[in-house]
VODODO-866600 format. One record per residue (C-alpha): x, y, z; residue in three letters. Coordinates in steps of 0.05 Angstrom, whole numbers, plus 5000, padded with zeros to 4 digits. Layout:
! VODODO-866600
XYZALA;...
***
This chain:
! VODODO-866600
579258425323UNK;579257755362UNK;574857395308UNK;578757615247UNK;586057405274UNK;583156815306UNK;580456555221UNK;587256755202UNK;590556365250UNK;586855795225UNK;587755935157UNK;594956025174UNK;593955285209UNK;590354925142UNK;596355135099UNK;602254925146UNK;598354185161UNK;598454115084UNK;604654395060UNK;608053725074UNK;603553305047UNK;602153674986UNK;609953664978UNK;609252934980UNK;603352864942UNK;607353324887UNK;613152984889UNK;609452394871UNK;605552634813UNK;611052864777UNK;615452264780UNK;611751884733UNK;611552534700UNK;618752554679UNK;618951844649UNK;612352014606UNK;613552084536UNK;606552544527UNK;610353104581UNK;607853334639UNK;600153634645UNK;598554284680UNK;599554214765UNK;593954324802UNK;591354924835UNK;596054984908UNK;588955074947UNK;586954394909UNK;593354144923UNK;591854305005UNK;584254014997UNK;585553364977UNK;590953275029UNK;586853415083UNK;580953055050UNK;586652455055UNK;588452595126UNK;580652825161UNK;583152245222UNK;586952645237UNK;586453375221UNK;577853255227UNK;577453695284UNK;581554295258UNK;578354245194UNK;570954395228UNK;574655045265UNK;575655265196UNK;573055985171UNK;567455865125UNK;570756155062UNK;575855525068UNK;570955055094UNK;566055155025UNK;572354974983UNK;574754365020UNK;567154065022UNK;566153804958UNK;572953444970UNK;571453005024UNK;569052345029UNK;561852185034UNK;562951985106UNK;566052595131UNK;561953025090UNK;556152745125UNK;559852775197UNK;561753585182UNK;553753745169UNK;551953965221UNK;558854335227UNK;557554655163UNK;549654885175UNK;551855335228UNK;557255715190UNK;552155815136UNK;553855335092UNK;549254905051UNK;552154145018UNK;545654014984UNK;548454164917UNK;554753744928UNK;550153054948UNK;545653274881UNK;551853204845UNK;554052564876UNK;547452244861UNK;548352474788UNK;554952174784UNK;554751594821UNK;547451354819UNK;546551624746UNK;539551614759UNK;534152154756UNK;528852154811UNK;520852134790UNK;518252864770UNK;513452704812UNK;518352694872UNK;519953234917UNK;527153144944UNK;527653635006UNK;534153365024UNK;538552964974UNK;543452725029UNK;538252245066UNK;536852034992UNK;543051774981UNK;544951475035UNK;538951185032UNK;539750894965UNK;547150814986UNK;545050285041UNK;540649924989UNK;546349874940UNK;551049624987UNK;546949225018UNK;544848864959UNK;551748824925UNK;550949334871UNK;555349844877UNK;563349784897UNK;565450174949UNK;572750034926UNK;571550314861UNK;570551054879UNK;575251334932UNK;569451774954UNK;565651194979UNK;571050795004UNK;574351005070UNK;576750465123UNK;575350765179UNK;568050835162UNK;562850145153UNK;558850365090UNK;552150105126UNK;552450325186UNK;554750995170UNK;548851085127UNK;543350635165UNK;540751195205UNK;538451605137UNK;534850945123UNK;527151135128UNK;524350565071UNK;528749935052UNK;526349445002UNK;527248805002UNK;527348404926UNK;527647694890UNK;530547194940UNK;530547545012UNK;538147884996UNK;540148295053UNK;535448015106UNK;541747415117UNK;547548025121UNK;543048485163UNK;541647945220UNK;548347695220UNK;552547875280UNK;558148315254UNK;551948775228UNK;548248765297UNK;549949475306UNK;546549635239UNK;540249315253UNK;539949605321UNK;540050255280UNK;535650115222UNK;530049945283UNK;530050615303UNK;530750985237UNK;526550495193UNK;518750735187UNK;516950255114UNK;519049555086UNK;517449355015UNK;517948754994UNK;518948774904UNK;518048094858UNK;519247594916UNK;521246844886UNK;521546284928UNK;526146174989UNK;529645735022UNK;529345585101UNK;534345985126UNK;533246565081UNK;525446495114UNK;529046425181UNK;532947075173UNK;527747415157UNK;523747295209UNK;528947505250UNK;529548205208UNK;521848265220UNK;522148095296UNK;527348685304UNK;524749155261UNK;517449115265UNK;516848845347UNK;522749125376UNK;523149755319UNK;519850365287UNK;517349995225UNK;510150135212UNK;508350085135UNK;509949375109UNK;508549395029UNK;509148794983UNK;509648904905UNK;509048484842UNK;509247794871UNK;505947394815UNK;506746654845UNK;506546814929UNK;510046274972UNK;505046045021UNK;510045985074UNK;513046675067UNK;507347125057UNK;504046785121UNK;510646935153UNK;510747645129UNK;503147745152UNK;503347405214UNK;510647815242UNK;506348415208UNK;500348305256UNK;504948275318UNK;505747495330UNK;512047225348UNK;515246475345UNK;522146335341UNK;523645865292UNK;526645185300UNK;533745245318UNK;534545875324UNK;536846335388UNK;532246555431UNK;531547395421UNK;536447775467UNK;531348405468UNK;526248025492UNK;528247845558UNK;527847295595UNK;521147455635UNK;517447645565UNK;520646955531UNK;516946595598UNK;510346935593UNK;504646525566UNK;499946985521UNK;495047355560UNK;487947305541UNK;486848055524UNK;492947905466UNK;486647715418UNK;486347135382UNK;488347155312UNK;486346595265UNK;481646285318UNK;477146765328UNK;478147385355UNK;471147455393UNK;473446945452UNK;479046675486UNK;483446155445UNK;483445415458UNK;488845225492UNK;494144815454UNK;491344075478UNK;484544275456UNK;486644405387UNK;491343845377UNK;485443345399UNK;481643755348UNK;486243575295UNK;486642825312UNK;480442765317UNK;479343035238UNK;485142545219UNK;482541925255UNK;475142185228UNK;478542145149UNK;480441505162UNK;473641335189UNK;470641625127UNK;474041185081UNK;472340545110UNK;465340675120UNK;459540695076UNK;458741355051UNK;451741465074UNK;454541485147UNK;452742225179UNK;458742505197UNK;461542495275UNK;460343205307UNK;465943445343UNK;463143755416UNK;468343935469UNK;465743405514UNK;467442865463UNK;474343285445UNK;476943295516UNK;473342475526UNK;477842255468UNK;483842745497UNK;483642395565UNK;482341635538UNK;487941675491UNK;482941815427UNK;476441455441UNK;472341505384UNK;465741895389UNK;459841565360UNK;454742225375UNK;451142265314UNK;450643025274UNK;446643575258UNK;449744055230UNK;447244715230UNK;445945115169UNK;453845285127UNK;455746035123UNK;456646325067UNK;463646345075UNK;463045575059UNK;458745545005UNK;461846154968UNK;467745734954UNK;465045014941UNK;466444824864UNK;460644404841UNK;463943704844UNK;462243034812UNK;463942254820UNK;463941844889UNK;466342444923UNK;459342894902UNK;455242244916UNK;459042204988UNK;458842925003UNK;450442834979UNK;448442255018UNK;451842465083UNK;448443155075UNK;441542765068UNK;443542265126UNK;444442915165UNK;438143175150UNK;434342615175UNK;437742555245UNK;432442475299UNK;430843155336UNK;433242905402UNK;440443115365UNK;438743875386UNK;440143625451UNK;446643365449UNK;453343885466UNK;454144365410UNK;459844295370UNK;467544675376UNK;468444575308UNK;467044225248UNK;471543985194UNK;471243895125UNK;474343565068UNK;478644075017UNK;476144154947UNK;477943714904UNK;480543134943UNK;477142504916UNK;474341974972UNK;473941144963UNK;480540914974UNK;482440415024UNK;488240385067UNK;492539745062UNK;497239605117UNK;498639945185UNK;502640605157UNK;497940795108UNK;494841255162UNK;501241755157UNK;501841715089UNK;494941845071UNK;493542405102UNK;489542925070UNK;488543725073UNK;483144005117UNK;479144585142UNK;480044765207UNK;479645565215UNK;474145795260UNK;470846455224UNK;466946705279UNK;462346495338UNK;454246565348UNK;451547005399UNK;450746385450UNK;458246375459UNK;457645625440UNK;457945405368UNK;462445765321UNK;461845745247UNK;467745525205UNK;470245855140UNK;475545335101UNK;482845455090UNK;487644955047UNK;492244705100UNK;499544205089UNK;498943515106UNK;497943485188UNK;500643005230UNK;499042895295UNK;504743245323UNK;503243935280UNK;496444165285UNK;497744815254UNK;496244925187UNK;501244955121UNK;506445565140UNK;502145815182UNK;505245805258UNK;501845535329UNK;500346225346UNK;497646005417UNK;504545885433UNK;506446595400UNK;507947215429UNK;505647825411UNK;507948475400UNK;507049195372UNK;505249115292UNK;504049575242UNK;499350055220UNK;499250085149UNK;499049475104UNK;499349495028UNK;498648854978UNK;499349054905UNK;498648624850UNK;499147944901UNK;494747374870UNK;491047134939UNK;489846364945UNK;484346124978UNK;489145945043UNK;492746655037UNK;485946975031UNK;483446695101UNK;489646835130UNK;488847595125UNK;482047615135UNK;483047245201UNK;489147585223UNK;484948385199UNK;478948035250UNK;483148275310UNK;488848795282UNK;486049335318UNK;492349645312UNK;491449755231UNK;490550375202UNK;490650355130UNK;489249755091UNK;490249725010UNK;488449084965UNK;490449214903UNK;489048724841UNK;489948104886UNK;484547684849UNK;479947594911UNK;473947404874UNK;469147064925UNK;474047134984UNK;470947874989UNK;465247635026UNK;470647215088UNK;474648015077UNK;467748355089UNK;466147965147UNK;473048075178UNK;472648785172UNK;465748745213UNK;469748385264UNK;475048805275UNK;469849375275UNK;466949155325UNK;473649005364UNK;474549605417UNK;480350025392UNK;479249885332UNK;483550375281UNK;482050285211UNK;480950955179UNK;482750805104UNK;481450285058UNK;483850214985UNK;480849614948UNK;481849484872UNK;480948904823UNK;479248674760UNK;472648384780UNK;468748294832UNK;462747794848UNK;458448304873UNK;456648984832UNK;461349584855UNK;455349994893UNK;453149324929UNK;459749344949UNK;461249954971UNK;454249925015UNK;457149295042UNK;463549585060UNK;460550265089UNK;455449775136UNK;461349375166UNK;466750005165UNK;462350615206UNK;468250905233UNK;471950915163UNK;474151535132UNK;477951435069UNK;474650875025UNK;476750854947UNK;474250214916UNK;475150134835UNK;472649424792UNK;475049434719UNK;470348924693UNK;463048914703UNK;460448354753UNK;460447674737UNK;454647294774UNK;456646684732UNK;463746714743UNK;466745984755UNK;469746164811UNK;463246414850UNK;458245764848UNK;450245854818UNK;447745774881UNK;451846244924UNK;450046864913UNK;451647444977UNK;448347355033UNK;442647755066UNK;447148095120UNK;451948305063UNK;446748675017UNK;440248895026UNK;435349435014UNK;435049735077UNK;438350395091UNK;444950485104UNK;447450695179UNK;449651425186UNK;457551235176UNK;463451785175UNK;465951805101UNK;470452485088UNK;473352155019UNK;469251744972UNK;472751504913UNK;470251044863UNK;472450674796UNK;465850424748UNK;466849794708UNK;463049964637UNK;456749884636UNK;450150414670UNK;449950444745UNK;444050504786UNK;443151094807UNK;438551064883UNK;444650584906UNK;450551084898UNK;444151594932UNK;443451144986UNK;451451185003UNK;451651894992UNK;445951975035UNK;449051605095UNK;454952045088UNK;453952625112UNK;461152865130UNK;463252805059UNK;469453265040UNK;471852914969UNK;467552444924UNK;471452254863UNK;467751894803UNK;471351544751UNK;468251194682UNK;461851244717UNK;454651144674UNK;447951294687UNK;442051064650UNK;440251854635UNK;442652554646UNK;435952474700UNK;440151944743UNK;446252414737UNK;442352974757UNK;439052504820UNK;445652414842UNK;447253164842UNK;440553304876UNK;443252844930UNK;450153144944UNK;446353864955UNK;441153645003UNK;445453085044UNK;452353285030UNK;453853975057UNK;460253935075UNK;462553745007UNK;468554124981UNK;471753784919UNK;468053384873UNK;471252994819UNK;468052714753UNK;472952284706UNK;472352044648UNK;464652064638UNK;460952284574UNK;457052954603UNK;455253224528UNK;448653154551UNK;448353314620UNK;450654104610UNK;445354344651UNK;447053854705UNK;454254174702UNK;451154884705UNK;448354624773UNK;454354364800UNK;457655084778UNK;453055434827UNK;454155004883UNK;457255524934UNK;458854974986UNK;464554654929UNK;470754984923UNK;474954564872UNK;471554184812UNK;474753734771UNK;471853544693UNK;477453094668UNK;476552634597UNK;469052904603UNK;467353184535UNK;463953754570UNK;464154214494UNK;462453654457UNK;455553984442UNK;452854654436UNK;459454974456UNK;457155674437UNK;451355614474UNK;454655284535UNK;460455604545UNK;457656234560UNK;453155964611UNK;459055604648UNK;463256344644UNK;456256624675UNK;455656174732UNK;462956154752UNK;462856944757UNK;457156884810UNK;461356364854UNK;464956634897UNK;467455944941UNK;469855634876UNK;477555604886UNK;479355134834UNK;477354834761UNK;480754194726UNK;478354244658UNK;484353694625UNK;482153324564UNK;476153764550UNK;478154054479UNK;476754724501UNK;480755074437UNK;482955794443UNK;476155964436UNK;474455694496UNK;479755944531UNK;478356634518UNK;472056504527UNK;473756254601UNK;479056814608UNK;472057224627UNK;472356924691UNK;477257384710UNK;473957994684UNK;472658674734UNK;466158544739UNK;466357784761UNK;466057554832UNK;469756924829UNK;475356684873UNK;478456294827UNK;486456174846UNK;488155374811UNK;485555274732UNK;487354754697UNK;486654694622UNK;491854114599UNK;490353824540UNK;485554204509UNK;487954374447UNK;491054984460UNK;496055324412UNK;500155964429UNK;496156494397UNK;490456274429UNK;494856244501UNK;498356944483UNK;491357314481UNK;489157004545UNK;495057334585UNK;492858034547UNK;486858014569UNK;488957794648UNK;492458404643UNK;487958944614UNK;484058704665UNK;489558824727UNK;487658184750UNK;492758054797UNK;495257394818UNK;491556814815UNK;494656264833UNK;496855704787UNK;496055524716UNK;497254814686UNK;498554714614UNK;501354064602UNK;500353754541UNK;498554344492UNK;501254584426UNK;505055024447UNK;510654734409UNK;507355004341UNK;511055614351UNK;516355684415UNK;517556434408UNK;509656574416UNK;509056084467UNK;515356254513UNK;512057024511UNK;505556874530UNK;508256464589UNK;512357054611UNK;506357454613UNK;503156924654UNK;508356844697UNK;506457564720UNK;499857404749UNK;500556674762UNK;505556054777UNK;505855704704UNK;507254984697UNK;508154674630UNK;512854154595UNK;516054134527UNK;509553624484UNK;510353454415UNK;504153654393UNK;504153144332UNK;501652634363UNK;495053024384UNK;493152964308UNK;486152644320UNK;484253224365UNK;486553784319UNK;482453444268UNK;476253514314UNK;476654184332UNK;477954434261UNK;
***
């Protein structure tokens, strides 16, 4: 008896709190009430009456109301706040009580907008106040407007920051200024606990201190926070400045900017501490130590001073080779000039794959110092090898003299001073070229890009995504230098960003960092519309440098372009990136690949397969082979060297005339799913074929699922395939998909007859999107409630008139 009496006491308790002030809150509604020409309208419900004034008075009464029976508690719910409504959760889980349906309505009503079908909301609170924070944030929504969002004892952001699991950041930087401002402190010390991705969506240019707060908003949530996906979208025209920013705080490297306060979270002893040598270097190489900050800045003089040198002397002059004798020499003297005469050793290919063939004085410079060099007496192999060495940017022209004393600062030039990697003496390193800003001799860092010797560094992130971010030449070597040492990355995804021949500086990065101990990266997504090498030469490329990697989907629109302007004549890929040697044994589980038009050779995409021997998924889109004999070579392949294949993958590919290549792959008993989407697979012989497929299906018993979308199958073929599922057959079959296939509701009504004459019992699932089933609703809504008795059926509501072209074809 104690429980009931002690709910009625309550009960007893919610109506005496409110009888005053819903006496008040009467009184008040029917003033105005009396002077209204129109009469008074119907009073509310007393209950309703009691709800909203303790909705209006939770400060106080927010205790009792959580001691409420749950009965009450339901009714009063959907009329608090969103701030107590979130506070009483918990509260309101462990009477029973659910408040899902009550933040579903609140996004309908106050977002008014419908989530992706493709999105799985498992709880819509965190999804609002999720989207809550963004609006807020960003100035979109009034809180003032809507007395369910506005409460004044509640902040809106902070109350909702710890729901915040993704924030995305648009246009100019908004938010990042309000978020690292102090009043908000609280909010960001909660968003770097809570936060796991940033996105950054259609970027425009910046100012300083909008760059300035950001960094700040990347130093707390991506050093000091949780933050571990960093995602940048749509950014047409990237800002040099920024996106180094944003990749350099990404990768873990720290500088505070100028004028601003040193970080409190730090600490004093970690704002002291030089970098260790273990930290990696990042855009310096990350195979030995980095130079320490004199070294470099005598490196950069000595390029500036050697500029100058160029364009007072005849042009035939072999260019001064910078040793690290003659650096630290011109350090100590106060810039000595060295007058060792050069060498150089043979360019990378990360130099020549960028050179535009140039004309004029500066070609006839760049020609006869390149002959001069080539004629230097042997005793030069004896002389200190070089640090570095420095070249002019494309496309600065050479021959001007300086007049007066200050020309020298005014006429300085961009130049190339990014070290790509090192020989195996430890000695010389080879240099890849970067556009840098004008350099003084203060500054020997280049354009945007900070002194990172000076830098600190600190935890980074583990998944990086650039979609649809046009890569310059400078932005390009930037990531590939800063990948070199991430060992901490994961994922990596480069989508569209118009690499052309910067993929050969991204391939030799990735060797790098795989051979970095610790290395991480598992997954790697890379799409664009062209590429300078053909798609299988890349993927063997990628597969050689990545061993460890285990997710690899690669996709070229256009067919390669060996005379694209942007890749010179004469610099084609280099040995070590292609060759026709065998590939390593490597640990691919998920192969997926997007053909450019055009017929693929068929022993390359062999030779990958064959190196992959842990192969789980291989997924082939728009791919061509020169004959059904290549397709079937490939097939050959994944039996013998793949046999831990499970789901295979063909899409969009003309197999008319490989059917018995498909009969094959249907008695495969190591696959078990299958997927023929777009392939035209009853394009021929469909009498013929079709029972041959049913045949071989019914003798596989590991086959668990079959994609057939796009396939005009007809209801002849489906009844044909509904055979599968006959008594006799010994198939496993549990997932079918048939969208798009011409399928009316007759045809779909006589399939689920026949599942049930033959007691099959549930199967599984059962797509149907995109059918004409519209052609007659009261046929079609039967036979899916048939279905519905032996499988889960998902469908949508097509109009089937604008399949006219395929109704025409299977007439």
């Amino acid at each position: 008896m104690a429980a009931p009496e002690a709910w009625r006491a309550r009960s007893c308790w919610f109506c005496e709190v409110a009888a005053a002030t819903t006496m008040e809150a009467t009184s008040r509604e029917a003033a105005p009430a009396k002077s209204s020409a129109s009469g008074p309208s119907a009073p509310p419900a007393l209950f309703e009456l009691c709800g909203r004034a303790v909705s209006a008075h939770m400060g106080v009464l927010e205790s009792g109301v959580w001691a409420l029976p749950g009965p009450i508690l339901q009714s009063i719910l959907p009329l608090l706040n969103i701030y107590y409504l979130e506070r009483i959760e918990e509260t309101a889980l462990k009477k029973g009580l659910s408040t899902q349906a009550i933040w579903r309505r609140l996004w309908d009503e106050l977002m008014k907008t419908r989530p992706s079908s493709l999105e799985s909301v498992t709880c819509w609170r965190a999804k609002f106040m999720e989207a809550f924070f963004s609006h807020v944030l960003r100035g979109t929504i009034d809180v003032s407007s809507d007395k369910r969002l506005c409460d004044q004892r509640f902040s809106p952001l902070l109350h909702s920051s710890r729901h915040v699991r993704q924030l995305t950041i648009c246009n100019m930087l908004q938010g990042a200024t309000e978020l690292v401002a102090e009043p908000n402190r609280r909010v960001l010390e909660t968003l770097a606990s809570s936060l796991h991705t940033l996105k950054f969506r259609h970027l425009l240019f910046s100012d300083v201190a909008a760059q300035q707060s950001l960094r700040q908003l990347l130093h707390q949530l991506i050093h000091h926070g949780a933050v571990s996906q960093v995602s940048l979208y749509s950014w047409p025209v990237p800002e040099s400045a920024l996106f180094i920013l944003i990749l350099t705080m990404s990768a873990g490297f720290w500088q505070p900017g100028p004028g601003s306060l040193p970080c409190r979270l730090c600490g004093e002893a970690s704002r002291g501490r030089a970098p260790s040598r273990d930290e990696g270097s990042l855009l310096l190489g990350s195979r030995r130590p980095r130079r320490d900050a004199a070294e470099r800045c005598a490196a950069a003089l000595m390029a500036t001073r050697r500029k100058s040198e160029v364009k007072q002397m005849p042009r035939a002059v072999p260019t001064t080779r910078v040793t690290r004798r003659s650096t630290q020499e011109s350090l100590a003297v106060g810039g000595t000039d060295s007058k060792r005469e050069l060498n150089p050793p043979a360019t990378s290919y990360e130099a020549s794959s960028t050179k535009q063939p140039s004309s004029g004085p500066a070609a006839t410079s760049s020609a006869s110092s390149s002959t001069s060099s080539k004629r230097a007496p042997a005793s030069s192999a004896s002389q200190p090898k070089p640090l570095k060495r420095f070249k002019r940017a494309a496309g600065k022209k050479g021959g001007r003299t300086r007049q007066g004393s200050g020309a020298e600062s005014e006429d300085l030039y961009d130049f190339v001073f990014i070290v790509a990697g090192e020989k195996e003496d430890g000695e010389e390193m080879e240099i890849g070229e970067v556009a840098c800003g004008a350099l003084d001799g203060s500054d020997p860092s280049c354009l945007g890009l900070p002194a990172l010797e000076t830098s600190q560094r600190f935890r980074s992130i583990s998944t990086l995504e650039l979609f649809t971010v046009p890569l310059s030449t400078e932005a390009a070597l930037t990531l590939c230098h800063l990948l070199s040492s991430w060992v901490s990355l994961e994922s990596l995804t480069l989508s569209y960003n118009g690499l052309g021949s910067n993929i050969f500086r991204l391939l030799d990065s990735l060797r790098a960092l795989s051979g970095q101990a610790g290395c991480r990266l598992r997954a790697l997504h890379l799409s664009d519309l062209f590429s300078p090498l053909p798609i299988l030469e890349l993927t063997r490329a990628i597969v050689r440098a990545l061993p460890l990697l285990r997710v690899l989907s690669i996709r070229v629109d256009h067919p390669s372009q060996r005379d694209n302007p942007a890749v010179p004549e004469n610099a084609g890929p280099p040995s070590n990136i292609i060759g026709d040697e065998e590939i390593p044994e490597n640990c691919l589980e998920q192969l997926e690949m997007g053909f450019p038009r055009g017929a693929q050779p068929a022993p390359l995409l062999c030779s990958v397969l064959k190196a992959s021997g842990s192969l789980q998924q291989l997924s082939l889109d728009s791919a061509t082979f020169a004959s059904p004999q290549d397709f079937g070579l490939v097939l050959q392949t994944l039996k013998e060297y793949n046999l831990s294949l499970k789901r295979l993958s063909f899409h969009d590919m003309n197999l008319a005339d490989c059917q018995s290549e498909v009969l094959f792959l249907l008695q495969n008993l190591t696959l078990q799913e299958i997927t023929f989407s777009f392939c035209r697979l009853f394009e021929k012989r469909p009498a013929q074929f079709l029972p041959e497929m049913v045949a071989a299906m019914k003798g596989n018993s590991t086959l668990k699922g079959l994609r057939l979308p796009g396939n005009r199958l007809g209801n002849a073929g489906l009844l044909a395939l509904a055979d599968v599922f006959s008594e006799d057959s010994s198939s496993s079959l549990c997932q079918l998909d048939i969208s798009s296939n011409c399928i009316k509701p007759d045809g779909l009504l006589e399939f689920a007859k026949r599942l049930e004459r033959w007691g099959r019992g549930a199967f599984g699932h059962l797509r149907l999107f995109q059918n004409w089933l519209d052609q007659d609703a009261v046929t079609a809504r039967e036979a899916i409630r048939r279905l519905r008795a032996t499988c889960h059926v998902v469908s949508d509501s097509w109009d089937s008139s604008q399949a006219f072209a395929d109704y025409v074809s299977t007439m």
